[in-house]
N, C-alpha and C positions, 0 to 999 in steps of 0.2 A: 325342248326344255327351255323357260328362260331365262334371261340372263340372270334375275335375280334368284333362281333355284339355284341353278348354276353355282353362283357367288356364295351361296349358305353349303354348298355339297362343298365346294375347294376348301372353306373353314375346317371343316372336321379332316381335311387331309393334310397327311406330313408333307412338310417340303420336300423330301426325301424322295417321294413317291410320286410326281408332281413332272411330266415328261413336254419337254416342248415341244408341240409338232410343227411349228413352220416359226422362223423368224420374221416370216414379214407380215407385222400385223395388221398393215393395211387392206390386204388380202384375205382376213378373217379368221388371221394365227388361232388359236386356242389350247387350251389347255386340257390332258385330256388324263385321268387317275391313272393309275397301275390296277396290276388285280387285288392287291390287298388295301384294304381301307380299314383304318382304325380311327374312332372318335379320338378327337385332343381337346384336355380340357385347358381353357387360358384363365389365369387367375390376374386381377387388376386389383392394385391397391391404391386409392384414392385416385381417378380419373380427373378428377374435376376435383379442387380443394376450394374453389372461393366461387360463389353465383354472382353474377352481374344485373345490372339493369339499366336499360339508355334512360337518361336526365337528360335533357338539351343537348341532344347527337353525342354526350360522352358516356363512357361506361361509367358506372357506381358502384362497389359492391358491397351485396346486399349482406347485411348482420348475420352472422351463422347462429347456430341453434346454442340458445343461452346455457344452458348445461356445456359444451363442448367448449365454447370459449372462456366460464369458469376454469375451467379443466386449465387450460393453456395457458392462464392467465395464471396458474397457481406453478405449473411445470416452467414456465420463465419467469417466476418472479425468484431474487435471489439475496441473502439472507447475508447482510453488510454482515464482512468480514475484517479483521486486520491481519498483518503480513505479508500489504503489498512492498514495502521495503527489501525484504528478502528478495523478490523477483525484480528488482532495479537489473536493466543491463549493464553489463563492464562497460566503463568507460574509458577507451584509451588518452594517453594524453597527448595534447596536442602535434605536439613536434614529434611524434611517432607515428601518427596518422599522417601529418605532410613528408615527413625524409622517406616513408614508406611508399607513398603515391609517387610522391616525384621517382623514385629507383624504377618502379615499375612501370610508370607511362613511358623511361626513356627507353627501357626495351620493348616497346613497339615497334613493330614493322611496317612498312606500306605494303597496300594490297598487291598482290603478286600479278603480274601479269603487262606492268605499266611499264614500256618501253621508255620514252619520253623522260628525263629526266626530271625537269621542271616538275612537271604532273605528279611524277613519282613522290617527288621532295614536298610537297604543296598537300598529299594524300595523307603522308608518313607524318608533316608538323600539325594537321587537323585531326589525325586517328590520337595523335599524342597529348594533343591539349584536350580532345574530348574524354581521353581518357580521364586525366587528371582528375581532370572538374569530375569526370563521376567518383573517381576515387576519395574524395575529399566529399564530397553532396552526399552519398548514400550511409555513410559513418552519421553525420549529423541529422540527417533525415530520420533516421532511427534513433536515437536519443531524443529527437524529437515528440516523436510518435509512442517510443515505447515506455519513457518517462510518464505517471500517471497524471491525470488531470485533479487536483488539488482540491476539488468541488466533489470529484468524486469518492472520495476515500472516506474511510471508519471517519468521523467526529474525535474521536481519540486521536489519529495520525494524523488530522487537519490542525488539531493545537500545537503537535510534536513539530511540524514544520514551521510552522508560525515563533511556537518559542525557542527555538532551536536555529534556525536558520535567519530569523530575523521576519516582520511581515512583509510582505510581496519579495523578497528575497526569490524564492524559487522559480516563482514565475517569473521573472524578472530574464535570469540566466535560462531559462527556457527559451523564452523569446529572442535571447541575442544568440543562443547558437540556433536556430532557425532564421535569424538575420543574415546570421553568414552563408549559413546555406543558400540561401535565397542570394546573396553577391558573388557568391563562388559560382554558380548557374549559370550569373547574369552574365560576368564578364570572360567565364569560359566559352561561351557559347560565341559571346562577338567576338572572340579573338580566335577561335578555330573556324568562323567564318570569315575572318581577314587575311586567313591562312589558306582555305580554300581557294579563293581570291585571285592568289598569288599569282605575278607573270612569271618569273624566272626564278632559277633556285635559290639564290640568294636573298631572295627576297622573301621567299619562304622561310628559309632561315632565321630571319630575324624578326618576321614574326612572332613563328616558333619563340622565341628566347624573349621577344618581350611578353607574350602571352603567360608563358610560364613564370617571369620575374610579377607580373603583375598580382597571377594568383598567393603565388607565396608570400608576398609583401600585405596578400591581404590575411593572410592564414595569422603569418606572425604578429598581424596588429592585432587580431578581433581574436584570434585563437585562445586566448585567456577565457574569453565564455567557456570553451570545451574543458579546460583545466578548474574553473570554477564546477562547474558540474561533476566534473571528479572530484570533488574533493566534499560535493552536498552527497551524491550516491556512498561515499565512506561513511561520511557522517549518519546517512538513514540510516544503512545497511546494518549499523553497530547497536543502532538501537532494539532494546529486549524485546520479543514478541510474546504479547498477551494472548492467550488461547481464549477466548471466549465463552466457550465450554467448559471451560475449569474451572472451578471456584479459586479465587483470589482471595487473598489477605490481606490489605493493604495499613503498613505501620504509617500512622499521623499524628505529628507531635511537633513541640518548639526546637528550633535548632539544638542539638549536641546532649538531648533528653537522653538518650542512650537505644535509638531505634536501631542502628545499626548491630549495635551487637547485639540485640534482640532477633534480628532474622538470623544472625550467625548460631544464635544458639537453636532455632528454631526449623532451619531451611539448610538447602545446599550453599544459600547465596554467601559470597564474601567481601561483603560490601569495606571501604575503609573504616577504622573508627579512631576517631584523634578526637584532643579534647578541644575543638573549637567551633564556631560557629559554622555552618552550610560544609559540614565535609563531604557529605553526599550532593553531588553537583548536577546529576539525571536519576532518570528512573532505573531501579537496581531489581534484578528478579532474581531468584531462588524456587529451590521447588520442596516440599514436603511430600512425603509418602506415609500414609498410616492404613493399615491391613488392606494391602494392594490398593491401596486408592492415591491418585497423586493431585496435589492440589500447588496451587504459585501463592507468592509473599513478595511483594513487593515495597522496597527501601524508597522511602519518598521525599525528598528537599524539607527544611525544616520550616514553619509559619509563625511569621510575626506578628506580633499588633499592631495592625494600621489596616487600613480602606486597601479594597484590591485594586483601586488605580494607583498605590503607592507600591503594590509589591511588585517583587521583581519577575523575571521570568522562571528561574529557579520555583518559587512560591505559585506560580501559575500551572507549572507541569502538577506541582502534587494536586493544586485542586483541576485541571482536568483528566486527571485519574478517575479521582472521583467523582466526578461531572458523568464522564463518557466510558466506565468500564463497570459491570457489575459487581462490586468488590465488597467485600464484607473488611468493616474500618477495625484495627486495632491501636485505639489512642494511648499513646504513651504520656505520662506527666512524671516531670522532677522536680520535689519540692527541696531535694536539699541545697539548690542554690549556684550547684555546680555549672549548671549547664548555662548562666549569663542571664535567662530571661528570667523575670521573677515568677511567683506560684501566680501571685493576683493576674501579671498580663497573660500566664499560662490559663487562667481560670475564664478570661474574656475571648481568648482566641477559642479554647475549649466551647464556652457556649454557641459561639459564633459560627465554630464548623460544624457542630452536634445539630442547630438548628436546620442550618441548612439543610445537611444530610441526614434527616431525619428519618428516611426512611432505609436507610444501608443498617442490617446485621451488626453490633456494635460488641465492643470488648471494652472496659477501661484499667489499663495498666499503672501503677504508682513503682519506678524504677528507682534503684539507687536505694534502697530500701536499708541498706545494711551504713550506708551515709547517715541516712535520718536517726537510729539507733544511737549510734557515734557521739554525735554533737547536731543534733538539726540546726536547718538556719533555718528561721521564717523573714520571708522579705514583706513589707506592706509599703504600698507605693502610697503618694498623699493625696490621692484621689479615695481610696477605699474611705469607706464609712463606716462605724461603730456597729451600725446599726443592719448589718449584711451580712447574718449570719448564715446563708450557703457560702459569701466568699472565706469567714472565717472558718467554716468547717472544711473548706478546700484545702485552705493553708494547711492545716491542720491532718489531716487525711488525703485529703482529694476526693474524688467524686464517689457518692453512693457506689457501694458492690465494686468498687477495683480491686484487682488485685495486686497485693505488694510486693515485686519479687527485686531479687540482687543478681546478676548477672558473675558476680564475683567470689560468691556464700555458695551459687544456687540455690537460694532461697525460691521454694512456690514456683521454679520452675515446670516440675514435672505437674502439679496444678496446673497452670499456664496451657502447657500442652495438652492436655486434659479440653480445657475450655476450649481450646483453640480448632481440637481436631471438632466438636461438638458445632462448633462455629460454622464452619467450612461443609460440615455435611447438609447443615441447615442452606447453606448456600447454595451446595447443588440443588436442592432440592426448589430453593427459589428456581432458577435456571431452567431447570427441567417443564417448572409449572410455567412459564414465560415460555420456554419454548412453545408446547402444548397451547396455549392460547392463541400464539401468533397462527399457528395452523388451525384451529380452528375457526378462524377468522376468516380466513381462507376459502373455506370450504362452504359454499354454495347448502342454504339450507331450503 
């Protein structure tokens, strides 16, 4: 028989059954069956994943089949989410990461075995300063790494860090506790080889002890990065997470309009309400349920009249809400005068965010309803004109189809709510068809 029949008859036998008749294969060992022989089937699952081809003596690989790499391209592509904030690591604080390291490097031993004292003491101050350094290197190493890249995230928690944290803030304290890390490494490492070093015990010693004064001296200057960084992961950690699959609400209007008791009467949310200007200070979430269905309502910083290079960060959060989240707007207007800003600048900011957001699901609210009844005030600032009759009918009403409710009467609440759940299902229903598009997109025709 030859070798290569041979070679195809041992495949279909078990190793089981598989007898060695001589160890020494130079002698022309071989392998010889048992009596019973059973076919084995072998199953392979992708042998080969990627072809090649030599270009100028290097490998290239060549394009897989355009259907298959559709495929893959749609099974790793992944669908920008928010709530990376949630998953921020704890960060401990400094001086509990160094009084922690230091305890535990000094109960280090030296290696066992080392007669010689010198050696010994010289082993035990190097095992202990390497220690350190990693004790101290690997906490920041990880904050490093596991802290998210700021390029990376939703477009909504790219503005939240920016106005929130201040701009280049985050990276900033990024960088300097990986500074440290990177000096704590540096100066561990030469001074546990100054230690090695060592002639005599004593001299070990004090190496030892200046290695260690050196790191800690550097811990306690620069360590304020790691306490700044606890104190940004609070700051993220706190903020509301928007589900992106739910249809939103979100209340927009002039400061102290009366948005906040609006989502109170409308949501779980309990935002503050006082009667002054900017009392909502971030973005405030609640959630509504209407026949098993749950949607969010979001309380939004109040907008004034003026160019958005003059407004503030407050004013920037509300408009990147509505920038970067799909949110269906519920605009509130005060005409009776309570809220500081007047109808007319309310009636300029109004057009100005309407236009913009022109394509968001819209509601318009006329609050304070049972004020206007009372005694209205009308304000007209001395720019309005005679002759602007949508601004007069603003004053007057507000905007075409709002509705007028009282927070206080409950007037045209239960309306309200009415429109609102009406709102919200139209919203998922945007949502849904956005989603459906994006996969069809997708998908290779």
């Amino acid at each position: 028989m030859s070798g290569t029949s041979h070679l195809i008859q041992l495949w279909h036998i078990p190793s089981t059954k598989l007898l060695l008749r001589s160890s020494n294969f130079s002698k022309g060992s071989y392998l010889v069956p048992a009596a019973e022989i059973y076919p084995t089937k072998i199953f392979c699952k992708k042998i080969q994943t990627t072809a090649y081809r030599i270009v100028n003596g290097s490998y290239v690989p060549v394009p897989q089949n355009k259907n298959q790499s559709n495929k893959e391209d749609i099974a790793s592509t992944t669908l920008e989410t928010v709530g990376a904030f949630q998953k921020l690591p704890m960060v401990m604080p400094s001086v509990d990461i160094l009084y922690s390291a230091l305890r535990k490097a000094k109960r280090v031993s030296p290696t066992k075995g080392i007669a010689n004292i010198a050696k010994r003491e010289r082993n035990r101050a190097a095992k202990q300063l390497d220690f350190l350094m990693k004790e101290l290197a690997v906490p920041l190493r990880g904050y490093a790494e596991n802290f998210p890249d700021k390029k990376q995230l939703h477009p909504y928690e790219q503005s939240l860090i920016q106005l929130t944290l201040g701009d280049g803030n985050y990276e900033q304290v990024l960088r300097r506790v990986d500074s440290l890390r990177k000096k704590v490494v540096s100066v561990g490492k030469e001074h546990a080889s100054l230690c090695a070093k060592s002639l005599t015990k004593r001299e070990a010693e004090e190496r030892l002890g200046e290695g260690m004064k050196k790191l800690e001296d550097i811990f306690n200057h620069e360590g304020k990065a790691v306490d700044d960084l606890l104190n940004i992961a609070k700051t993220l950690r706190a903020m509301p997470v928007v589900d992106l699959e739910t249809p939103t609400l979100c209340l927009v209007g002039a400061p102290n309009v009366g948005k906040s008791s609006l989502v109170r009467v409308l949501s779980t949310g309990k935002p503050e309400v006082c009667n002054y200007p900017f009392t909502t200070r971030g973005i405030l979430m609640g959630h509504i349920a209407f026949n098993y269905r749950h949607f969010q309502v979001t309380d939004t910083p109040g907008l004034l009249n003026r160019h958005d290079d003059e407004r503030n960060n407050l004013e920037k959060l509300t408009l990147a809400v509505l920038s970067h989240l799909p949110t269906a707007i519920l605009y509130v207007h005060d005409l009776s005068g309570e809220c500081g800003t007047s109808p007319s600048d309310q009636f300029f900011i109004y057009k100005e965010i309407r236009e913009r957001f022109s394509d968001h699901l819209w509601i318009d609210v006329v609050s304070k309803c049972d004020l206007l009844q009372e005694s209205p005030i009308i304000f007209n600032t001395e720019d309005v004109s005679a002759d602007n009759p949508e601004l007069a009918r603003y004053q007057k009403m507000g905007p075409e189809g709002a509705i007028h409710v009282s927070v206080k009467n409950e007037a045209a609440l239960n309306q309200l709510k009415g429109r609102v759940h009406e709102l919200l299902v139209s919203q998922m229903s945007r949502i849904k068809s956005s989603e459906s598009n994006e996969e069809n997109k997708g998908v290779p025709t």
